[in-house]
C-alpha positions as CSV (number, residue, x, y, z in Angstrom):
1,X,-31.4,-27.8,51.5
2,X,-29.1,-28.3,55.0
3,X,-30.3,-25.2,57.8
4,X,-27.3,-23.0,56.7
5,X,-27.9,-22.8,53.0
6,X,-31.7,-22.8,53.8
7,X,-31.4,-19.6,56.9
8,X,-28.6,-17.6,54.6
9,X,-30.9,-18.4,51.4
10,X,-33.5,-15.8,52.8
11,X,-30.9,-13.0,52.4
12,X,-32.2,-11.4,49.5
13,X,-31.5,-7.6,49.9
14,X,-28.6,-7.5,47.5
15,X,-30.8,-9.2,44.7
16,X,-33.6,-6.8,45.0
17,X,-31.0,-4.0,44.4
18,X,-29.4,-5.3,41.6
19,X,-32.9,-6.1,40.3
20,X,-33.7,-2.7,40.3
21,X,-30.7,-1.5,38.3
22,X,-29.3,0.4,41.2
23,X,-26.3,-2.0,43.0
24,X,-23.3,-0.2,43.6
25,X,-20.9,-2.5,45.1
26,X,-17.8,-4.0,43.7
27,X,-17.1,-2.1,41.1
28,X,-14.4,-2.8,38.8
29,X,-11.4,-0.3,38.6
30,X,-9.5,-1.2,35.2
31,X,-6.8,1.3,35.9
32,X,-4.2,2.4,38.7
33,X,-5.8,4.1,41.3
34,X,-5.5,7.9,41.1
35,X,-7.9,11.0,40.6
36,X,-9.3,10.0,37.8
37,X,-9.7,6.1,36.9
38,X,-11.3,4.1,34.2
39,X,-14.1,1.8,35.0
40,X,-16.3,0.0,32.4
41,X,-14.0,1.4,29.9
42,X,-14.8,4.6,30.6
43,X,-12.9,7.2,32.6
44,X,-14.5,8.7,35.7
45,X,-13.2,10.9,38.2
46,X,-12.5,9.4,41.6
47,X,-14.0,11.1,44.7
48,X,-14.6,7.8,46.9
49,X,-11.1,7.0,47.8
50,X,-8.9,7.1,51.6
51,X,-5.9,8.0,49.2
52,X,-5.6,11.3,51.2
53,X,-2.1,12.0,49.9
54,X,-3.0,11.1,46.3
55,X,0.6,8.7,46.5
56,X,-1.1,5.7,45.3
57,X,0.1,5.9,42.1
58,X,3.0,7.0,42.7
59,X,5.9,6.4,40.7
60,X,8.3,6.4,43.9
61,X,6.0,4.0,45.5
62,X,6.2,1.7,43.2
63,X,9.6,1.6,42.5
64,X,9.9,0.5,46.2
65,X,7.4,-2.0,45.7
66,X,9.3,-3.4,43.0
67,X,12.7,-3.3,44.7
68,X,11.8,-4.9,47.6
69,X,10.3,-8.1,45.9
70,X,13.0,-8.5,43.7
71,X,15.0,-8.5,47.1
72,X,12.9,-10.3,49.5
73,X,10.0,-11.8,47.1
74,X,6.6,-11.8,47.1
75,X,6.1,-12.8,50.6
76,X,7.3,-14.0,53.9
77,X,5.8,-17.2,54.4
78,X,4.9,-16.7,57.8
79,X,4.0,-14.6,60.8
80,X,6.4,-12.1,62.8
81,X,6.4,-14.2,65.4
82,X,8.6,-17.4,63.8
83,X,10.0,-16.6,60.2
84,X,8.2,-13.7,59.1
85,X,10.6,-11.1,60.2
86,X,12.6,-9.0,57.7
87,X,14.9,-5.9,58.8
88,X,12.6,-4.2,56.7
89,X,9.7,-4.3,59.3
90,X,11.9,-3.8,62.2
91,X,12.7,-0.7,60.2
92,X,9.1,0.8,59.6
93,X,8.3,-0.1,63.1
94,X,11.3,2.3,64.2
95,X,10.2,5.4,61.9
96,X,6.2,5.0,62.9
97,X,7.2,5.2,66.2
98,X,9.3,8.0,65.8
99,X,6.9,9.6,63.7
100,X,4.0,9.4,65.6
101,X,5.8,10.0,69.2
102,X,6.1,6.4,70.6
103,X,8.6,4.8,72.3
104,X,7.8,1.4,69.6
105,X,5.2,0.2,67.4
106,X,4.2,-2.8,66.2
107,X,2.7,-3.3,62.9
108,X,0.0,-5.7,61.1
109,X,-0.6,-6.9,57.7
110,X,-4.2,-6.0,57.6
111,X,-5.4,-2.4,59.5
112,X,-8.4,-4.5,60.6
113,X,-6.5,-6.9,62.7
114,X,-4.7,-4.3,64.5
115,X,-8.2,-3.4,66.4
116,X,-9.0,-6.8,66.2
117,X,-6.2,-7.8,67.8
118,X,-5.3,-4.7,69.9
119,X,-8.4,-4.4,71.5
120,X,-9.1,-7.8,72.8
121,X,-5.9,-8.4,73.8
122,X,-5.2,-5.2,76.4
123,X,-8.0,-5.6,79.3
124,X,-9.3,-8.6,81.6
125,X,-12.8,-9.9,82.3
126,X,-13.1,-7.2,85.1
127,X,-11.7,-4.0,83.0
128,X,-13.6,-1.8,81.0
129,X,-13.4,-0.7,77.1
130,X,-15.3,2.5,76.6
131,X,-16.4,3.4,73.1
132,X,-17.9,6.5,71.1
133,X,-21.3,5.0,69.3
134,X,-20.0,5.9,65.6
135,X,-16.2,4.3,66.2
136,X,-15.4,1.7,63.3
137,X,-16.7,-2.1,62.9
138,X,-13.0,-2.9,63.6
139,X,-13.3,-1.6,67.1
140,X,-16.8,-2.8,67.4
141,X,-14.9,-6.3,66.9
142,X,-12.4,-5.5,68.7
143,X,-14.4,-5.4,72.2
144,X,-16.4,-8.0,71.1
145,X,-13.8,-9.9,70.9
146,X,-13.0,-9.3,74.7
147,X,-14.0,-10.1,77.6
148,X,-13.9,-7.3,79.0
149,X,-17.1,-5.1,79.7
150,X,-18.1,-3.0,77.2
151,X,-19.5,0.4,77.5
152,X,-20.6,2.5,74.6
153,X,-21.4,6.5,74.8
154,X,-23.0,9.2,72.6
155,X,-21.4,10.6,69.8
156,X,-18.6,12.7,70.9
157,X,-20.5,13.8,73.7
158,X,-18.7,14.3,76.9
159,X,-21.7,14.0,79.4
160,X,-22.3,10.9,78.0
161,X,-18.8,10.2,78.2
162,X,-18.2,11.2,81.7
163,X,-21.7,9.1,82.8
164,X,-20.3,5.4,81.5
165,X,-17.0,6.6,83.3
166,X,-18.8,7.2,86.8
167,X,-20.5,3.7,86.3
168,X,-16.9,2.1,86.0
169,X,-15.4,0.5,89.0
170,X,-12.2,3.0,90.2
171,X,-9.5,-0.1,90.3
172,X,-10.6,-0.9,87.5
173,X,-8.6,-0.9,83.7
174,X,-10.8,1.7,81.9
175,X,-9.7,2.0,77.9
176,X,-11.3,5.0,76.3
177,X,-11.5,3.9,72.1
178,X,-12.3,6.9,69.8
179,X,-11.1,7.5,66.2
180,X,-9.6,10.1,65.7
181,X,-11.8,11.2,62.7
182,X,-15.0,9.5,61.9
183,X,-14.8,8.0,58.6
184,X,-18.5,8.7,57.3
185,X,-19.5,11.8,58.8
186,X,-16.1,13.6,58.5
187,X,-16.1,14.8,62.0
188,X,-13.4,15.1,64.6
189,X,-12.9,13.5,67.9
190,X,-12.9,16.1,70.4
191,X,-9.9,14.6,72.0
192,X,-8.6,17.7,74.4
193,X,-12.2,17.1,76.4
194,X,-11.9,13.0,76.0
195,X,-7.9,13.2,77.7
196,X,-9.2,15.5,80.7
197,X,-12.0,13.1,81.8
198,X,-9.8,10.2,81.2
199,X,-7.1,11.8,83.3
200,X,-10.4,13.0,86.0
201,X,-11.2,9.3,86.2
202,X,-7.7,7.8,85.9
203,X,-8.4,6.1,82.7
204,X,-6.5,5.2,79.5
205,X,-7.3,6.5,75.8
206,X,-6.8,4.8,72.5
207,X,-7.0,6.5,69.0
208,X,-7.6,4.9,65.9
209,X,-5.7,7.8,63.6
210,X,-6.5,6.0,59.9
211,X,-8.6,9.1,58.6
212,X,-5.9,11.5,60.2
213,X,-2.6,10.4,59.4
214,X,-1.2,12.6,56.1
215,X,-4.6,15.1,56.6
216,X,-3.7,16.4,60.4
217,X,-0.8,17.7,62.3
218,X,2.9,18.6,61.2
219,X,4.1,16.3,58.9
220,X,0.8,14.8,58.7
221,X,1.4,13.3,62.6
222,X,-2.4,13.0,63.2
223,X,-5.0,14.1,65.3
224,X,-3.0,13.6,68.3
225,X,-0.2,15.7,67.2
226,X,-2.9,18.2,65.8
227,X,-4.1,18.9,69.8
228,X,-0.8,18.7,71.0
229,X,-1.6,15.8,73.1
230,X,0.6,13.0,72.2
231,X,2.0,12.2,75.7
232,X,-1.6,12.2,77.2
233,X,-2.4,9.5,74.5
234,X,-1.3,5.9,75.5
235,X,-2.3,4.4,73.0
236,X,-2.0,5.5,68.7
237,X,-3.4,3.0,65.6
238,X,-2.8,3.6,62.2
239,X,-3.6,2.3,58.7
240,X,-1.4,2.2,55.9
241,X,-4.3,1.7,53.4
242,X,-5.1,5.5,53.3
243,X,-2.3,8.2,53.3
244,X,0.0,5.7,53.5
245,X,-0.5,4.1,50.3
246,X,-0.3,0.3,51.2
247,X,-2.7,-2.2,53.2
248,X,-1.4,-3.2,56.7
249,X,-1.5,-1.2,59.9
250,X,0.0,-0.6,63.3
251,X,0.1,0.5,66.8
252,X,2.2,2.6,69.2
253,X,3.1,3.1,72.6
254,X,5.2,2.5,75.6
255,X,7.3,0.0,75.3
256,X,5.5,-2.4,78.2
257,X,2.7,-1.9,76.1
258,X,4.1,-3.0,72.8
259,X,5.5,-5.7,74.5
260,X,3.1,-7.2,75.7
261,X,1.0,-7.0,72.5
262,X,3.5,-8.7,70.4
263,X,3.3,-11.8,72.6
264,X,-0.2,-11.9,73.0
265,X,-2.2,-10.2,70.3
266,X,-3.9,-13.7,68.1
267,X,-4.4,-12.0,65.1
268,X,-0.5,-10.4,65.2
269,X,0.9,-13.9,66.1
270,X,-1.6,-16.1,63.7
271,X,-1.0,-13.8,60.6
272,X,1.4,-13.8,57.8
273,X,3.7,-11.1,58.0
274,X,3.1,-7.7,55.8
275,X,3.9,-8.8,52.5
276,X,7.6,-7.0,51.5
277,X,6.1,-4.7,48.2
278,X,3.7,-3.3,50.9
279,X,5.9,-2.5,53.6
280,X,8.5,-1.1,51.3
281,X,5.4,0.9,49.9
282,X,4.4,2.4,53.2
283,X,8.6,3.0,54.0
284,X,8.6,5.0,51.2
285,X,5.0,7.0,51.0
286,X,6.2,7.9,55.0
287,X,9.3,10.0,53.6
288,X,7.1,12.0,51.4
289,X,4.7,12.8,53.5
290,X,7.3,14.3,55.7
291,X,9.1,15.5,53.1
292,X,6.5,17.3,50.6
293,X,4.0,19.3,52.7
294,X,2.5,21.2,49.9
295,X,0.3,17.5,49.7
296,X,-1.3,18.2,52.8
297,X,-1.3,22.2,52.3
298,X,-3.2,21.7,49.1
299,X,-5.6,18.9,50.6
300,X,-7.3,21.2,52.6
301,X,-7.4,23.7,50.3
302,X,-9.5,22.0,47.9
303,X,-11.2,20.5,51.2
304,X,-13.0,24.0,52.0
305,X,-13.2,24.5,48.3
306,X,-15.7,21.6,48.3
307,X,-17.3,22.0,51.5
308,X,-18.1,25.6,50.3
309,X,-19.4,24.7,46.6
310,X,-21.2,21.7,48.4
311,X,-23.3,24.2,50.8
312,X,-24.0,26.7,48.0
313,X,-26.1,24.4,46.3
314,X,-28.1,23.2,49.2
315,X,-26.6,20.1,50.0
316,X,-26.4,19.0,54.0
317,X,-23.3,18.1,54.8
318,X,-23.3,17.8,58.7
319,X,-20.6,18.4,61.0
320,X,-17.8,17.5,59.0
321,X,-14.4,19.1,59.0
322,X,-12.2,17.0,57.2
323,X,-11.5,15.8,53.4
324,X,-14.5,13.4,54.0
325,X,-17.8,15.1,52.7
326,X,-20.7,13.8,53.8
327,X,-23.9,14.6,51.3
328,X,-26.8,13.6,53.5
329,X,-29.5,11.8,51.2
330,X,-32.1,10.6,54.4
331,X,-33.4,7.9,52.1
332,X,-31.7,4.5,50.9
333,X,-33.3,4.0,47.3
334,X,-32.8,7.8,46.8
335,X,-29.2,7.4,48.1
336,X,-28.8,4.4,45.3
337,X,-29.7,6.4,42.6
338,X,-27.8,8.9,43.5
339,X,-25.0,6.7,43.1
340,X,-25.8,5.4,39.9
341,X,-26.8,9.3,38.2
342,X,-23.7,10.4,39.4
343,X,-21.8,7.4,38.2
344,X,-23.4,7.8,34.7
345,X,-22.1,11.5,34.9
346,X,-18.6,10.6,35.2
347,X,-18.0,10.4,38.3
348,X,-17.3,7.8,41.3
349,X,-18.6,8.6,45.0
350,X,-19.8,5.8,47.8
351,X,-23.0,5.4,49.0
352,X,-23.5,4.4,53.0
353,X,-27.1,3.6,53.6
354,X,-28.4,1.1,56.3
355,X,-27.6,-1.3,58.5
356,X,-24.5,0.8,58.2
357,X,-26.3,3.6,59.4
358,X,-29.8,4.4,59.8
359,X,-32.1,4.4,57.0
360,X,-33.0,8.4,57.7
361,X,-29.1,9.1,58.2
362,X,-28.2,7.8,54.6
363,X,-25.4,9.7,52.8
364,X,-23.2,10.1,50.1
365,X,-19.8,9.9,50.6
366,X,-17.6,12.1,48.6
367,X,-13.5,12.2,49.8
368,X,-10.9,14.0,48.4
369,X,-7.0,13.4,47.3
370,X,-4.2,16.2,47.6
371,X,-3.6,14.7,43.8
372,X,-7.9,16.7,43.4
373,X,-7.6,19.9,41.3
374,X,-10.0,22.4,42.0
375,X,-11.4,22.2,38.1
376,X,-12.1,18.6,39.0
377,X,-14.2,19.5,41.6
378,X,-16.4,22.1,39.9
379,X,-16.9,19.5,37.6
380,X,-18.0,17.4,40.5
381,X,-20.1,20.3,42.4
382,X,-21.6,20.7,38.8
383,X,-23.1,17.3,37.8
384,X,-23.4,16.2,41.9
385,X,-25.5,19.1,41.6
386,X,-27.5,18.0,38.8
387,X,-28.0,14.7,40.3
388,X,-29.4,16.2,43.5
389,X,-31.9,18.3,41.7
390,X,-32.8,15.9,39.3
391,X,-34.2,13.9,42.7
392,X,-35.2,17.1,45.1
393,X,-32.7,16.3,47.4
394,X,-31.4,20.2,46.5
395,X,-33.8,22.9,45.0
């Protein structure tokens, strides 16, 4: 056996799991994905999906999807930078912008690679990139992928913050990274305290938005537009993968900004272009968002419905505030069977248990849809609740 095969053999973690009956990863959905979907041939009802706006199944959507590859095909055969172009992208570039208060935007076939590529391409050896210590893996890669210094602070705390920013040299590029909701506790950035100390220590911010598009703001604008703090924000990332109904993703800005990221961002210049169906899709889940705000209304509805059902039965559910719903399990084979009990019950949530986080922070992670009823969730709060008791997690 050559060193690789023989150093990556010793990865055994997943096997154990599956040996116990209780591996809960890559599931097969045999059916569109919507509230309720059908897996091993039997239905369950979805409450792990970033479909905030429930438009994944939409029939709208998908009629654009269609259209455009009849028009344009199933791809572009390149990147944005030499053929890849259609008027199409120019188009959804225009409307982001506009929609989330940018002079332009730029956008990416994969929500990944707009961190990625972001990221590492906006500071210098000497600058600094500043980040909160529960922001995604894309913008952990993101600043690895720099060479700029990286400094990390506390969870939203704004000592911590304002500590890394006294250590930072004053002519220095500082960019401040934060999401704008964090996508496994549920909790919100507290961005009005993040934009004063950046403005007290001449820095710039940067918000990854992919948990607040559709949920926050008018229109569904974000977390930004929630605060009222747009034009203190130089810097606004979304996904289309969630609200949005597609995969891809983009950035806005000022124009210098945007600029200079479409000449120089590696993963944006080295990529295929969005695929046509996808961008068409996004186009069109964009207008009903805007357009249909009884979605959004009714998502946090049936967000405090939950929250409330979830604390009358004991669960901890931290600091959340959002349609994600953290059920803290503190334990990872308890947090495996959880999965699987619930599962057997008829219903689909995501377990998050370490390295992701740590072993006494494992959770459940239960996310809603505006496309949710409220008798779907009492059916949830009911067997969820079942489950928990059945393993003292809730007396």
């Amino acid at each position: 056996m050559k060193l690789l095969q023989e150093k990556l053999a010793q990865y055994t973690e997943p096997q154990r799991i599956k040996a116990m009956g209780l591996y809960p990863y890559f599931r097969a959905i045999e059916s569109a994905q919507d509230s309720e979907v059908v897996m091993s041939g039997k239905k369950v009802l979805m409450f792990g999906s970033n479909s905030y706006m429930g438009l994944t199944n939409d029939p709208r959507i998908k009629k654009a999807a269609i259209a455009a590859t009849e028009k344009y095909g199933s791809g572009c055969a390149g990147s944005r930078f030499l053929n890849g172009t259609l008027d199409i992208h120019l188009e959804l570039e225009r409307k982001l912008a506009e929609f989330v208060g940018k002079e332009d935007a730029l956008i990416f076939s994969a929500g990944f690679n707009v961190n990625a590529g972001v990221i590492s391409a906006l500071t210098g050896r000497e600058d600094y990139i500043i980040y909160d210590e529960l922001d995604h893996a894309s913008i952990i890669t993101g600043k690895q992928l720099s060479f700029s210094k990286s400094l990390k602070y506390k969870h939203n705390d704004m000592d911590s913050l304002e500590k890394v920013l006294q250590k930072c040299e004053p002519e220095r590029i500082k960019l401040i990274v934060v999401d704008a909701v964090f996508s496994m506790e549920g909790d919100v950035v507290k961005l009005p305290e993040v934009v004063a100390l950046a403005k007290k220590y001449n820095a710039s911010v940067y918000v990854d938005e992919a948990h607040g598009l559709g949920v926050f703001g008018e229109q569904g604008r974000g977390v930004c537009n929630h605060f009222g703090l747009t034009d203190d924000v130089d810097l606004i990332m979304g996904t289309f993968s969630k609200s949005l109904a597609s995969i891809g993703g983009f950035i806005a800005g000022d124009e210098c900004i945007i600029n200079w990221l479409r000449h120089t961002s590696r993963p944006y210049i080295f990529s295929a272009s969005m695929t046509p169906a996808s961008t068409a899709s996004t186009l069109a889940a964009l207008e009903i968002i805007k357009s249909e705000p009884e979605r959004q209304k009714h998502l946090w509805e049936i967000t405090h419905y939950a929250m409330d059902g979830f604390r009358k039965l004991g669960f901890e559910i931290g600091r959340t505030e959002t349609p994600i719903i953290p059920l803290f399990i503190r334990d990872n084979e308890k947090t495996f069977r959880f999965t699987k009990m619930a599962f057997e019950e008829g219903i689909f949530i995501n377990p998050v248990v370490s390295p992701a986080v740590p072993s006494e922070d494992t959770l459940i992670r239960f996310s809603l849809m505006a496309t949710n009823t409220k008798e779907q969730i009492d059916i949830a709060l009911d067997r969820l609740g079942k489950c928990g008791r059945a393993l003292g997690i809730i007396k």
